[in-house]
C-alpha positions as CSV (number, residue, x, y, z in Angstrom):
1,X,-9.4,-1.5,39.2
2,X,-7.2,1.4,37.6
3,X,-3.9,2.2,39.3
4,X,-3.5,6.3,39.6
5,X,-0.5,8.0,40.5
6,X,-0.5,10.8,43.1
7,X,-2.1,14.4,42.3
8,X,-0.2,16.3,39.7
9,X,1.0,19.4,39.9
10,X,-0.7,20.0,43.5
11,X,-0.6,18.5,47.0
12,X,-4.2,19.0,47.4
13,X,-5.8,15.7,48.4
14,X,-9.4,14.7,47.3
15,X,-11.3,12.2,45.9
16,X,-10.9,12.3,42.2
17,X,-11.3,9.8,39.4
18,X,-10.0,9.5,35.9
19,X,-13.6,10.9,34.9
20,X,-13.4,13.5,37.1
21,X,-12.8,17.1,35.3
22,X,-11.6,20.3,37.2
23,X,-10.7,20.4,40.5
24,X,-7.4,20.7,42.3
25,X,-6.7,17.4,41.8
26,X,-5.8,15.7,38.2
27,X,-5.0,11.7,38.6
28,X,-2.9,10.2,36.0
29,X,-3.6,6.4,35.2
30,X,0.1,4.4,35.8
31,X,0.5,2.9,32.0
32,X,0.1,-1.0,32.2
33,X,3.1,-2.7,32.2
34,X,2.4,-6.0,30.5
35,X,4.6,-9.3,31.3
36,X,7.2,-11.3,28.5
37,X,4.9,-14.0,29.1
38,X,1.8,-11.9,28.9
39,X,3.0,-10.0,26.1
40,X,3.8,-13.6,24.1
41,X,0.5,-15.0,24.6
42,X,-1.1,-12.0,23.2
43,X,0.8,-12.3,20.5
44,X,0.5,-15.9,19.3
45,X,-3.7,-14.8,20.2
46,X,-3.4,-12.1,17.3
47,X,-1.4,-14.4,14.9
48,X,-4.6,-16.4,15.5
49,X,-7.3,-13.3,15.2
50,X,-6.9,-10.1,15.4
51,X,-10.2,-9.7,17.3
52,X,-10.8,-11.0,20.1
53,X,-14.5,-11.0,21.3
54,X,-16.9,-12.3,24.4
55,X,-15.7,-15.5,26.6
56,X,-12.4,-15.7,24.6
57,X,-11.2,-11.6,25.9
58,X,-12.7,-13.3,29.5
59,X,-11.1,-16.3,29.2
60,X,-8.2,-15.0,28.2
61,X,-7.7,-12.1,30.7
62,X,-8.7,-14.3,33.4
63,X,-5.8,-16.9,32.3
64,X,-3.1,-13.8,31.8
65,X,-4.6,-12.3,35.2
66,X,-5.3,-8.8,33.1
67,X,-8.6,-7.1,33.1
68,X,-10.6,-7.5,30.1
69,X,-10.4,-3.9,29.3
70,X,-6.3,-4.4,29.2
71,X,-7.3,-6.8,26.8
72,X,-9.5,-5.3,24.7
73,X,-7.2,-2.2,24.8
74,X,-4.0,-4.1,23.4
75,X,-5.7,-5.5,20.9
76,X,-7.1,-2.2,19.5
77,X,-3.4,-0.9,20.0
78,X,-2.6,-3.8,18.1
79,X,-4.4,-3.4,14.8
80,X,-3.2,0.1,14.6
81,X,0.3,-1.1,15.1
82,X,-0.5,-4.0,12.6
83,X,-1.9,-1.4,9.9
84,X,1.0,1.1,10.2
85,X,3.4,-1.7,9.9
86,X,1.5,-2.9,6.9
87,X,1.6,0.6,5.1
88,X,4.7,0.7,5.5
89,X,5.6,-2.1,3.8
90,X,3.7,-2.0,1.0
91,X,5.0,2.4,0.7
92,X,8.5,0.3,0.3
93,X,7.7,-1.9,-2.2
94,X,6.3,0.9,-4.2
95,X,9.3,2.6,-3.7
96,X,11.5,-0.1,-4.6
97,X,9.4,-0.4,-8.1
98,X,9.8,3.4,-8.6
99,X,6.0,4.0,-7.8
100,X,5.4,7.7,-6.7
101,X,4.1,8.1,-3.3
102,X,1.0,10.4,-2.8
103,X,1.8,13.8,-1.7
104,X,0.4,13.5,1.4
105,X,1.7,9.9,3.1
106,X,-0.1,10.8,6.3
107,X,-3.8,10.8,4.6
108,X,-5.1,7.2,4.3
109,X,-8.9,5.8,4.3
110,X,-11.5,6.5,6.8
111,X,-11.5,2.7,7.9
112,X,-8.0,3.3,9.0
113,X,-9.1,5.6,11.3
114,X,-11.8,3.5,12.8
115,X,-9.9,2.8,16.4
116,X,-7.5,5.8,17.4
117,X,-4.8,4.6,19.5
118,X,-5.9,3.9,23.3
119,X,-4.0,3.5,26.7
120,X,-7.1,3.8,29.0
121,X,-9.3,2.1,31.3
122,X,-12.8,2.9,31.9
């Protein structure tokens, strides 16, 4: 299940979720903190793939005791760390060559922007 923190901003008690809009109440989901040894096993899994679908995400969360939603959500954060990482690279080898850089460095293509960065848990 998700792990929320205590009401912020209010002492006012209530059932709330991290659906849940309005109200007194506003829950917070505690950030997962993954494990070395969690965190190297993901790892070697996206040297392997960088997706990772159906009974391997099970198998795989099962094994690292994670939800499959934990996962799924690494992963995504993954790809995006992955892509940034390989923009970057390749903005300083154009450098190094003497190749201008677009005036805008931020704008990339729309399949870039296919996952947006996730820390949640539905």
């Amino acid at each position: 299940g998700l792990e929320l923190s205590h009401c912020v901003g209010t002492n006012s008690l209530g059932p709330a979720g991290p659906w849940r809009s309005g109200g007194p109440c506003k829950m917070k989901r505690v950030r997962t903190v993954f494990k070395p040894e969690q965190l190297e096993r993901l790892e070697q899994e996206f040297l392997k793939q960088q997706y990772m679908v159906g009974t391997e995400r099970v198998d795989l969360a099962a094994t690292l005791h994670l939800t499959e939603t934990q996962v799924k959500v690494w992963f995504q954060n993954r790809r995006i760390k992955w892509r940034k990482q390989s923009m970057e690279q390749k903005a300083a080898k154009l450098s190094q060559f003497g190749v201008i850089q677009p005036a805008s460095a931020d704008s990339t293509d729309s399949k870039d922007h296919e996952e947006d960065p996730v820390d949640v848990e539905l």
